[in-house]
C-alpha positions as CSV (number, residue, x, y, z in Angstrom):
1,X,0.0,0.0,0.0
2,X,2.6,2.7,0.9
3,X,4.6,1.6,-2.5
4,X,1.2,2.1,-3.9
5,X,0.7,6.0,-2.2
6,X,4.0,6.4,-3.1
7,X,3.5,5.7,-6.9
8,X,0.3,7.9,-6.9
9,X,2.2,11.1,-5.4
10,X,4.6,10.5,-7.8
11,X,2.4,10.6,-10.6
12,X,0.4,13.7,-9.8
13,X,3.6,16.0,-8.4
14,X,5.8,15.3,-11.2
15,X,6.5,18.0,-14.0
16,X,6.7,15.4,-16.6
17,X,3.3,13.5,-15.7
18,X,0.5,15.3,-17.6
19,X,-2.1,12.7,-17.8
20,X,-4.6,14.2,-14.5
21,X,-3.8,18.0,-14.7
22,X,-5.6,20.5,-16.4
23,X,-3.7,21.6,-19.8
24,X,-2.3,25.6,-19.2
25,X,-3.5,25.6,-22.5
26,X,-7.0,25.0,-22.6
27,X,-9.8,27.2,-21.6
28,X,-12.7,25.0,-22.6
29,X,-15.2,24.0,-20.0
30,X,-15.0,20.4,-19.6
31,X,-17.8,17.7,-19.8
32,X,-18.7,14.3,-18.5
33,X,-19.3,11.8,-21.3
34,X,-19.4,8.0,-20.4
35,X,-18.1,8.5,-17.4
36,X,-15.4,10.3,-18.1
37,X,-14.1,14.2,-18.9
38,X,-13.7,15.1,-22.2
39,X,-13.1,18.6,-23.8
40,X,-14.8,19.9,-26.9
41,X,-12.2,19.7,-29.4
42,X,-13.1,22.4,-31.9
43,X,-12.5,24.6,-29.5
44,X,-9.5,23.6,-27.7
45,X,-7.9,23.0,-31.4
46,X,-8.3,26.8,-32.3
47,X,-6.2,27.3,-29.3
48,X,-3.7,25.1,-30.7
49,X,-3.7,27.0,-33.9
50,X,-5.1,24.4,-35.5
51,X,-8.1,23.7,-38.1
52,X,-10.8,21.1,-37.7
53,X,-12.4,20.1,-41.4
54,X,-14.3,16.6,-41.9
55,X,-12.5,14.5,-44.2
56,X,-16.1,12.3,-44.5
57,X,-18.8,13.8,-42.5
58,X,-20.0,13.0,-39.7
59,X,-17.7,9.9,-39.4
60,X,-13.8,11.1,-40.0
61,X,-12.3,14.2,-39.5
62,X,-8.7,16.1,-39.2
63,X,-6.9,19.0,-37.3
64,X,-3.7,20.6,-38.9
65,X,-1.4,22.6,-38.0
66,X,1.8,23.9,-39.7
67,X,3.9,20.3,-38.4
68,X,0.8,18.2,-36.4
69,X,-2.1,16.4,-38.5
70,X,-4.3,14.4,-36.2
71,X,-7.0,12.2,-37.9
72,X,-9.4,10.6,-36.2
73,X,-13.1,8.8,-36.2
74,X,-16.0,9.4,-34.0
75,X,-16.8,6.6,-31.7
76,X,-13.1,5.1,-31.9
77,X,-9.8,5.0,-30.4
78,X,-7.8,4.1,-33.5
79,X,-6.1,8.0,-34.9
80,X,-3.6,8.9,-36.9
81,X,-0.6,11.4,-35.9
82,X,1.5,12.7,-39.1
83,X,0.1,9.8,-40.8
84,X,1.1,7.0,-38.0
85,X,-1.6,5.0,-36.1
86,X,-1.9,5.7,-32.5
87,X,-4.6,4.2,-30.1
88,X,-6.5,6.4,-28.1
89,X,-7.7,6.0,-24.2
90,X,-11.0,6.8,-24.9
91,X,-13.3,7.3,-28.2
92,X,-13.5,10.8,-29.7
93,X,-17.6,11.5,-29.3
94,X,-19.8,13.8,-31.3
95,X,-23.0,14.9,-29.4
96,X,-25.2,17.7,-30.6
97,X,-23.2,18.6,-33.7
98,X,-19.5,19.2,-32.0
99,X,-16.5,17.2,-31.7
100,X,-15.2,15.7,-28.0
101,X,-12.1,14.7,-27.0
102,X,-11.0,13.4,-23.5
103,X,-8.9,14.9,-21.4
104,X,-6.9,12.1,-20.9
105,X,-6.4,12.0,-24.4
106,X,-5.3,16.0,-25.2
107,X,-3.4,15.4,-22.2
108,X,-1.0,12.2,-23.1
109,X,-1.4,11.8,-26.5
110,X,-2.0,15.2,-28.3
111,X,0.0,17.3,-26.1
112,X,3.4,15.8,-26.1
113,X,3.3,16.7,-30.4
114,X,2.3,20.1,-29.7
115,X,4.4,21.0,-26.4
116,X,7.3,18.4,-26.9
117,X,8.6,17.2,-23.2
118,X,12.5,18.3,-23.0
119,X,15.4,16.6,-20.9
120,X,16.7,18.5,-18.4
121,X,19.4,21.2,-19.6
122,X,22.9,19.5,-20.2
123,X,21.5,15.8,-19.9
124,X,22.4,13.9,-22.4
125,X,21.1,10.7,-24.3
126,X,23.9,8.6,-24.6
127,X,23.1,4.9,-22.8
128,X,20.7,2.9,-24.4
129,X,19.8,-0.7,-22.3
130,X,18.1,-3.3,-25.1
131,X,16.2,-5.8,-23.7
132,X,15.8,-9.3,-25.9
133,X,12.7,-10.8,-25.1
134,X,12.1,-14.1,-23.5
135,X,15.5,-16.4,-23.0
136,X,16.1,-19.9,-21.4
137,X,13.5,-21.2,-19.9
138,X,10.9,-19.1,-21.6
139,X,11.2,-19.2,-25.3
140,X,8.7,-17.0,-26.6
141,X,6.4,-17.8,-29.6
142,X,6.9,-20.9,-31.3
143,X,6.2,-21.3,-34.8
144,X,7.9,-24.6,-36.2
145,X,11.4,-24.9,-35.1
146,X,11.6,-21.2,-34.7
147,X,11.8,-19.6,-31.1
148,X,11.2,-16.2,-30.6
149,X,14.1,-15.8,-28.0
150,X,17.1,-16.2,-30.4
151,X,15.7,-14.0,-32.9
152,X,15.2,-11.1,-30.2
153,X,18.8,-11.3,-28.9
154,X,20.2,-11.5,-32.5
155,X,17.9,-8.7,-33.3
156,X,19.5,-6.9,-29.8
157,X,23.3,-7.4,-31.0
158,X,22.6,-6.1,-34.5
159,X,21.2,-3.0,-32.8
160,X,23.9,-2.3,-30.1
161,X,26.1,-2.7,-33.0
162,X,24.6,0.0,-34.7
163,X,24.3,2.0,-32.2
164,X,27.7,1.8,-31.2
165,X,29.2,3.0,-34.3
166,X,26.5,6.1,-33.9
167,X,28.2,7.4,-30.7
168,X,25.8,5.4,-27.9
169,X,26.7,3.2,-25.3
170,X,24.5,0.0,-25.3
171,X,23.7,-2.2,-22.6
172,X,21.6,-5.7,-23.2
173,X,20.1,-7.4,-20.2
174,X,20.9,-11.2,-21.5
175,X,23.4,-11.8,-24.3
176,X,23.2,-15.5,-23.8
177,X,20.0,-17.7,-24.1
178,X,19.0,-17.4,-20.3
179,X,16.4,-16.7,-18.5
180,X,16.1,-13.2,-16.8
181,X,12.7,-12.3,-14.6
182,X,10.7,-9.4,-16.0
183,X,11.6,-7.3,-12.6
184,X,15.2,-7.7,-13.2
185,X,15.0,-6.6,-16.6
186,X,13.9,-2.9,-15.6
187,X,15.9,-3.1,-12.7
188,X,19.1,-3.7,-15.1
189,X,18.5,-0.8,-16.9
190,X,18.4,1.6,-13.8
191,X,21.9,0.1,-12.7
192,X,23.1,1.1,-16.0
193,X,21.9,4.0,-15.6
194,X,20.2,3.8,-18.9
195,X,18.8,6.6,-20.7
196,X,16.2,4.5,-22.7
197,X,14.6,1.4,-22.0
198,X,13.6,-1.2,-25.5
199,X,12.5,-4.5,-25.1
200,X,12.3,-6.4,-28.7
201,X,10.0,-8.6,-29.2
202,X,8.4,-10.5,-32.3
203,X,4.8,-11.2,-32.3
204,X,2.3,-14.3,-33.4
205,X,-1.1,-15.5,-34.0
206,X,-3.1,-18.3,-34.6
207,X,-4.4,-15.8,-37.4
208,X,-1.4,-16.3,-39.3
209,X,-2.2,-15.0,-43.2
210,X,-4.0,-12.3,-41.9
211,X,-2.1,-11.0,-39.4
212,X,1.9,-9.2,-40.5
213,X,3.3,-5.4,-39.1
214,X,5.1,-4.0,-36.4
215,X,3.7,-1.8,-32.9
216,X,5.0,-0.7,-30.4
217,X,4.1,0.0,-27.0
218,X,4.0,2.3,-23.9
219,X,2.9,2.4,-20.6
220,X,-0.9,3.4,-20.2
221,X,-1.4,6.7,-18.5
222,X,-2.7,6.4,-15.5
223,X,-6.1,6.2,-15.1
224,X,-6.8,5.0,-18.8
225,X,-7.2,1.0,-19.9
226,X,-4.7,-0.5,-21.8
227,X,-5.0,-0.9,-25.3
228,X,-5.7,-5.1,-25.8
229,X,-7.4,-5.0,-22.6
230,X,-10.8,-3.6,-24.1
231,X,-12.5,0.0,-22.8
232,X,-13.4,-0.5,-19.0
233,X,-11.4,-3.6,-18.8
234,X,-8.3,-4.1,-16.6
235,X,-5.9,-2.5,-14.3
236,X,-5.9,1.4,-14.1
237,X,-3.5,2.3,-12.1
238,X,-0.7,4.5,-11.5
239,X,3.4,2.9,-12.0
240,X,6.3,4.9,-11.5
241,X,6.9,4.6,-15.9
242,X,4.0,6.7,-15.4
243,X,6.4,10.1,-14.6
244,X,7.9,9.4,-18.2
245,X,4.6,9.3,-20.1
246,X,5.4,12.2,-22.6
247,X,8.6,10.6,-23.3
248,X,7.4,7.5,-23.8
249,X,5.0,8.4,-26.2
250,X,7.5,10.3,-28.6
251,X,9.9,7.0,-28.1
252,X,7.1,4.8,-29.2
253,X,5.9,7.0,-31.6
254,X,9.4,7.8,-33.5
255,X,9.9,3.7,-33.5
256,X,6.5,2.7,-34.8
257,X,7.5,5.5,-37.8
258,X,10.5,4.1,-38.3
259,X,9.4,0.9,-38.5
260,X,6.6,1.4,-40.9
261,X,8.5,4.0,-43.4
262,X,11.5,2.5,-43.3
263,X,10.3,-1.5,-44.0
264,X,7.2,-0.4,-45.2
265,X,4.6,-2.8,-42.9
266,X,1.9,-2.6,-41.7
267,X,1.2,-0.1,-39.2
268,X,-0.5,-1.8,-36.3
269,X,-0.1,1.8,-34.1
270,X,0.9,2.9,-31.1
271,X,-0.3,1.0,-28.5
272,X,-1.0,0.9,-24.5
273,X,-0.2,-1.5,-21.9
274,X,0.9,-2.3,-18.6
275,X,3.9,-5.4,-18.9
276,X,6.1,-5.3,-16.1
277,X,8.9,-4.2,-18.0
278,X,7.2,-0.6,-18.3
279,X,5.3,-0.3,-16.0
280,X,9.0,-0.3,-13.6
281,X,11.3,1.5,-16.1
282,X,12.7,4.6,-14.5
283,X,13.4,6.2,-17.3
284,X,11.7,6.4,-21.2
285,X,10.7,3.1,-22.4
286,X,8.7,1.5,-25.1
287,X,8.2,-2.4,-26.0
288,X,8.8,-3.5,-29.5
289,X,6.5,-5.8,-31.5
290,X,8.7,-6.1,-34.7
291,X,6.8,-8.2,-36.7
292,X,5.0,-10.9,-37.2
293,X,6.9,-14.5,-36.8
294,X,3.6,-16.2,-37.4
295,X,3.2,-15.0,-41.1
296,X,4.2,-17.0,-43.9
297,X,5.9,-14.2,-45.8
298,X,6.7,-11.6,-42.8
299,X,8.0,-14.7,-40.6
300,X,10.2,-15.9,-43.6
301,X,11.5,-12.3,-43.9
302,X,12.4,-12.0,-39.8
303,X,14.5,-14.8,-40.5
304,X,16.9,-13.2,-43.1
305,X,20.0,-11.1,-41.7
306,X,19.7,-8.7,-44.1
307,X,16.0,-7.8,-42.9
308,X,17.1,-7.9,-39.4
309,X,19.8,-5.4,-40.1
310,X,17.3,-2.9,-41.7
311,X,15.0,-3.3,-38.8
312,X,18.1,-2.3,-36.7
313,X,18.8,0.4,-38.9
314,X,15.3,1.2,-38.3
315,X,15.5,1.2,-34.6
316,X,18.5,3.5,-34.7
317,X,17.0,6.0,-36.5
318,X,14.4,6.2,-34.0
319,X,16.2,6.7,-31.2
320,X,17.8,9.3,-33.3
321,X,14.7,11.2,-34.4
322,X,13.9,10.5,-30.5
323,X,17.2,12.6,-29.3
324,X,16.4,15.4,-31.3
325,X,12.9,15.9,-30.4
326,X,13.5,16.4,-26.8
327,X,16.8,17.9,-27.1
328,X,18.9,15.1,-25.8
């Protein structure tokens, strides 16, 4: 219980948690819709500088600005930001001819676009811990003779040998087919004294043709339900990953665009959850769903060394893009 108090303190009194206060940047009188607050978006978009238009009435519609297109559908969660798929908390609602958005929502996913979160002056991100999914005892997804584990870790090496010839310094929480608990994994990465947390993963279905592309995930603000889980389903509550939500919405975002333009995939979006390993990250951190193992074609392709180096390549780029947006 106190660990819990402790968590929730955190959560409200930190600078870079934005998910429960009010936006300094919105004037709009708040309503309750389904429970929950949401903010009529024409308005608060005009504040933003930005213009609402339909793209099909009464169903899809769009706000610009000069660097910021959001497009989303009434009664959904799935959006687009500068054309990459990101999952709401809540639906966007239309009632009596306007527009609603939750707070929640302008909160930690529209306002880390418009009012980037930056690191502290003369910080610098320079250590980067990878975490391969899955090892020993706990091999992953199985498709065949394939196991997800060695993939990750080769995936992992490629990567810290990328971004060691880019200037980082790269830390990997197994570099041997073992076993590591999910609590150690986090806990790794704080000894470090890591920058950025990424834990790479490959994904699977019993689905398998219909199902290929990459997402990536970060921790669910607090208060909102992850993303898999199903609106109104599943744990709510505040983790300390939570004082990093801005930060680990860019991180996600930059590497689900990387991803998708660089190896051109599906975009399966940004998503939200609550695994262990972000929920305890004390620092940035987002969970990478790389593909698709189970497809015929994508699987085939996760298996080549050359498509593994430009999902690397991919990776590094992000965490490039990432530096540069919040001045690190």
């Amino acid at each position: 219980m106190n660990r819990f108090i402790a968590c929730l303190l955190m959560a409200f009194l930190s600078p870079s948690v934005g998910i429960c206060a009010p936006s300094p940047v919105n004037s709009t009188n708040p309503v309750w819709l389904n429970g929950h607050e949401y903010i009529r978006f024409g308005e608060w978009a005009a504040l933003q500088g930005a213009k609402v238009a339909w793209l099909q009435k009464d169903e899809t519609f769009q706000a610009a600005a000069p660097s910021f297109r959001f497009v989303a559908k009434v009664d959904s969660i799935q959006a687009h930001i500068n054309g990459v798929e990101i999952w709401l908390c809540y639906p966007v609602l239309a009632r009596n001819g306007a527009l609603y958005l939750s707070r929640a929502d302008l909160n930690a996913t529209l306002k880390p676009f418009l009012s980037p979160p930056r690191v502290h002056a003369g910080k610098k991100i320079k250590t980067i811990c990878l975490d391969p999914g899955h090892g020993g005892k706990d091999p992953g997804f199985r498709i065949g003779a394939t196991e997800e584990q060695k993939h990750t870790l080769l995936l992992a090496q490629e990567v810290q040998r990328l971004l060691t010839q880019a200037g980082f310094k790269v830390t990997l929480t197994r570099t041997s087919d073992r076993f590591v608990e999910l609590s150690d994994r986090a806990d790794w990465a704080s000894r470090k004294k890591a920058d950025v947390f990424i834990s790479l993963h490959y994904n699977a279905t019993p689905n398998a043709r219909a199902v290929q592309g990459s997402e990536v995930y970060c921790l669910t603000p607090a208060g909102a339900f992850s993303t898999n889980a199903g609106l109104g389903r599943g744990d709510s509550s505040v983790c300390p990953g939570n004082q990093s939500d801005p930060f680990n919405l860019l991180l996600a975002y930059h590497l689900q665009a990387a991803l998708t333009h660089g190896l051109s995939v599906t975009d399966r979006g940004v998503r939200r959850a609550r695994f262990a390993v972000l929920r305890d990250a004390k620092m940035p951190a987002a969970l990478v769903e790389a593909g698709f193992l189970s497809h015929p074609a994508e699987g085939r392709r996760i298996l080549d060394p050359n498509y593994r180096r430009q999902i690397a390549k991919a990776i590094v780029q992000a965490l490039q893009e990432y530096q540069k947006a919040v001045g690190g």
